[in-house]
N, C-alpha and C positions, 0 to 999 in steps of 0.2 A: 504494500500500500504506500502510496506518497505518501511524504511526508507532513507534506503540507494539512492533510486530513488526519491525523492520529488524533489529532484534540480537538478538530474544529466544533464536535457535537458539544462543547459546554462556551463555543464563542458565541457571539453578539451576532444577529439578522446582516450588517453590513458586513462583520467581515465573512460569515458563512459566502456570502456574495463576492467576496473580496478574491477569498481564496478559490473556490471554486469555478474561477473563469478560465479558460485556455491560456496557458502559460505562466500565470501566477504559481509563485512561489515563496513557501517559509524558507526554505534552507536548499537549494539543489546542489549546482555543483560548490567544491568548499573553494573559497577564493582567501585570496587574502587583504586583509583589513582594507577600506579607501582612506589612501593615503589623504591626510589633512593637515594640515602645520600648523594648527592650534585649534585644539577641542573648542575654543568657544570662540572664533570669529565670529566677528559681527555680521559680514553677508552671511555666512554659515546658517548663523541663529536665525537671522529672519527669513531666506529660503523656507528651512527647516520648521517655523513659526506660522508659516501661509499654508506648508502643507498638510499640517493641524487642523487649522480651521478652514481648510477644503474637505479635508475628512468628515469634522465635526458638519459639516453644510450638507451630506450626502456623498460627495466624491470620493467611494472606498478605493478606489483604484490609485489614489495619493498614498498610500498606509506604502504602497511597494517600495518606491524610491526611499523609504526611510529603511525599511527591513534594506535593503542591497546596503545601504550608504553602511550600516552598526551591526549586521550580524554576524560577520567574522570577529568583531572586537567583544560583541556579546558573546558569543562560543566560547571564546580563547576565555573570559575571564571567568565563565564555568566550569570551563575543562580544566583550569588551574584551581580552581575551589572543591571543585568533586572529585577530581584524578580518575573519571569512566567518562571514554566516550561515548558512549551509548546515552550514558544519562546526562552529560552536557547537551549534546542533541534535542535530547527530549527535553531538559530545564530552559535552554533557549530560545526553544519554540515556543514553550509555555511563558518565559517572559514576554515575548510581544503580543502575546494574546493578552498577557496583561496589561499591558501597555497601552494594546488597543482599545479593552475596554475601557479603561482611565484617562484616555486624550482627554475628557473634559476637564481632571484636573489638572492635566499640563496649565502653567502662567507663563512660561519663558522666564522664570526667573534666574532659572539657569540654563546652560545649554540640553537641546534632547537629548545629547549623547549622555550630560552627565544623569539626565534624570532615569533613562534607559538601565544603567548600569548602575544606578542606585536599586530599580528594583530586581536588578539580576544578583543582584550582593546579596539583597533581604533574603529573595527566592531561593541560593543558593543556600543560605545560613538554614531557613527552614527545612530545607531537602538532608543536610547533614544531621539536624537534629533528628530528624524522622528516621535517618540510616542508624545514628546512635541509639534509638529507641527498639528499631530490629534486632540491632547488633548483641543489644542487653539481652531483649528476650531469648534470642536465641545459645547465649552464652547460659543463660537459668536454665532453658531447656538441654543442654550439654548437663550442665553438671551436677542437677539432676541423674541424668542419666546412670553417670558412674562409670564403673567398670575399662577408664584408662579411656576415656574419648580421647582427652588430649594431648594423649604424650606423643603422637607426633609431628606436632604444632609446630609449623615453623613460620618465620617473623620476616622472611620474603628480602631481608635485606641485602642488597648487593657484599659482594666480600670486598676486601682490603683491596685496593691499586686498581679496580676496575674502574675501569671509565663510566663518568655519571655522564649523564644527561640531564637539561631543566625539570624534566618531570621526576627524575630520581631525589635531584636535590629539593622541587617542593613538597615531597611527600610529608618531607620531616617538618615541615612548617604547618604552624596555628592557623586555621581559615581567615584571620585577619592578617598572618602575615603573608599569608600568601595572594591576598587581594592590595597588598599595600605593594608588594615586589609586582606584581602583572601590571597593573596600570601605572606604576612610576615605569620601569623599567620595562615593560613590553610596548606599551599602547602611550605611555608620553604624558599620559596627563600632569598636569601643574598642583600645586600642593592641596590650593584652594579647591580645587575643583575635585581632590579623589576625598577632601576632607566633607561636600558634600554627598559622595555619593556614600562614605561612609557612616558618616553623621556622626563625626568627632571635628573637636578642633583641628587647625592646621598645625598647633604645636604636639599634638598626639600623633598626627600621621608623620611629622618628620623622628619621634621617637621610635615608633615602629616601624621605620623603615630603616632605622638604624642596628635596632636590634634584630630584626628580618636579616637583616646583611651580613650580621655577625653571625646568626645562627648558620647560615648559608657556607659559610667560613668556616664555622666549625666543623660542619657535617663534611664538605672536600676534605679538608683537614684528614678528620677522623676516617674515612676510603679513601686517603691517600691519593689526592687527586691535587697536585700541586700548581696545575697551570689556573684553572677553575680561583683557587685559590687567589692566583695571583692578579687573576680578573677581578674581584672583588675588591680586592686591598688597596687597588689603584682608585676606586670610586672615593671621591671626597665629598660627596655630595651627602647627605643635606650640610 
């Protein structure tokens, strides 16, 4: 089944119409992000501001150019908060159905992108807590059980001197540090702006991005990945 139709039977009459026309698409082929040189330019905002309120006017066919412009930067910043692709897929598809049902309270008060990925953060946060709430029950149900379930458990982590990759190294990170490392250092955004989609200060988000980095550090570190390492050390930022 397209993709585009897994969730649409809990969307809204315009975007069932939205989606369902020849060629529309939530997610097809996977691109990479549209490049932008500042999340909140000004033409940016008001483009992106008009095709709101052509949506909100009846013109579901405006909802597309917003999904093409954010859904690769939306994915990425699920993919890096869930660590499943399967369920970023499906968490980012359901953020713009959220998104769509709540155009009306879009203001512009910030940019869409950052309001997009505020609710992909929320969305993202909710999904984890729901997999922790699996995770428990099914650990009660283990050990209950008895009789040596889990002695042959293993913790899946890379050995010594193996080369990491991004996604090895954000395993090890908090769901907040690892939304503070993707949008500073993947997708670009500026302090202010990842501190609204987070909804802390901007002196919080420059904390946790500090300690994001060092954790980062430490884990190369400790799998003995020295260059990784040395990519880090050089960042002086914040």
């Amino acid at each position: 089944m397209s993709p585009q139709f897994r969730a649409v039977n809990t969307a809204s009459p315009g975007l069932l119409q939205w989606a369902g026309r020849p060629g529309a698409t939530l997610f097809g082929s996977r691109r990479r992000p549209t490049a932008m040189a500042n999340p909140i330019d000004d033409t940016l905002r008001r483009e992106e501001w008009d095709l709101v309120q052509e949506i909100l006017a009846g013109a579901c066919d405006s909802f597309e150019p917003l999904v093409r412009r954010h859904e690769a930067r939306v994915r990425s910043l699920c993919a890096a908060l869930l660590q499943d692709a399967t369920e970023a897929d499906d968490a980012a598809q359901e953020v713009f159905l959220k998104a769509y049902r709540a155009l009306g309270r879009f203001r512009n008060e910030s940019s869409f992108s950052t309001w997009i990925h505020r609710i992909a953060h929320n969305h993202c946060l909710d999904v984890l807590k729901s997999r922790q709430r699996r995770r428990a029950e099914s650990l009660d149900a283990l050990l209950e059980q008895g009789d040596g379930v889990l002695a042959d458990r293993h913790d899946g982590s890379p050995a010594p001197g193996r080369d990491l990759d991004i996604h090895q190294l954000l395993q090890g990170l908090t769901p907040d540090y690892r939304t503070v490392i993707v949008l500073r250092e993947v997708q670009g955004f500026d302090y202010g702006e990842i501190a609204k989609i987070m909804g802390v200060t901007v002196d919080s988000v420059k904390a946790r991005l500090r300690r994001a980095r060092q954790s980062l550090v430490e884990t190369a570190r400790h799998f003995d990945a020295p260059a990784v390492v040395q990519r880090l050390e050089t960042q002086n930022e914040p």
